[in-house]
N, C-alpha and C positions, 0 to 999 in steps of 0.2 A: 452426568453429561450424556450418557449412551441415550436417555429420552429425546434430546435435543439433535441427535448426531443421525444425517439419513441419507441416502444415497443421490447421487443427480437426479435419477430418473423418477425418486419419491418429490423431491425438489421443484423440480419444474411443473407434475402435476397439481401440486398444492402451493405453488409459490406465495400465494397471497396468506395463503394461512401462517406462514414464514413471516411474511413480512408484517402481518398482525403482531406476532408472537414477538417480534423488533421492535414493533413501535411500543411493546408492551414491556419491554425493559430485557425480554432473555433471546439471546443469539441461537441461530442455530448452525450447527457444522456441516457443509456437503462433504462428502464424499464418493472417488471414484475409486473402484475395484480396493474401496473398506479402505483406503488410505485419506484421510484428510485433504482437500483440496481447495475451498473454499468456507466462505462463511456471512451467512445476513445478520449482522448486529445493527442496536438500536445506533441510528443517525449520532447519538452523544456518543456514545463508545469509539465511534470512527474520529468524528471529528480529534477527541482526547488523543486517539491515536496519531491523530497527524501534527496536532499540535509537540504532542512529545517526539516526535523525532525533526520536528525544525528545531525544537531544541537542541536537542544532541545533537544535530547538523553543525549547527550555531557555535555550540561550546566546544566541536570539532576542529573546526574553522578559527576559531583565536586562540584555540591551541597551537595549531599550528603557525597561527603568526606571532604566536609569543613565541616562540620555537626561532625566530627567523626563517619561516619554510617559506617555500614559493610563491609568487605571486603574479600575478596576470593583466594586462590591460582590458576594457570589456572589446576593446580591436582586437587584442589576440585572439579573446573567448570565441569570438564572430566567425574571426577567421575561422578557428581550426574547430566551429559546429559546422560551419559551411563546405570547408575542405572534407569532411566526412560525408556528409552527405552527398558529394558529388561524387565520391568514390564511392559510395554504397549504390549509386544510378546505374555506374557504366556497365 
């Protein structure tokens, strides 16, 4: 992986050669001050990823209503995004 793994500043200069090397099947990892912090993977890789955690979300989610846990109307949801958000303005 150390081949693949390069700093922001390598990053930004060569971004496209990155994102070659994505659409080419291998990731590469930015990192800031040698610590991991991003990363350009190929568009299937992402997508997989997002697919598998709707999953886990999902099988979260009727667990816990198998559970009898709580539950919400989509007026309550509304409410208390929008109660947020007006407390986050003032």
């Amino acid at each position: 992986m150390a081949d693949n793994t390069v700093p922001v500043r390598e990053a930004r200069a060569h971004l496209a050669e990155h994102i070659n090397r994505a659409e080419e099947g291998t990731p590469t990892v930015i990192t800031r001050n040698g610590a991991p912090v991003a990363a350009i993977v190929p568009i299937t890789d992402f997508e997989a990823l997002e697919e598998a955690a709707d999953v886990m979300l999902a099988r979260e989610a009727e667990a816990v209503l198998a559970d009898g846990g709580p539950t919400v109307s989509m007026a309550e949801l509304l409410a208390d995004l929008f109660s947020e958000r007006g407390e986050g303005a003032a």
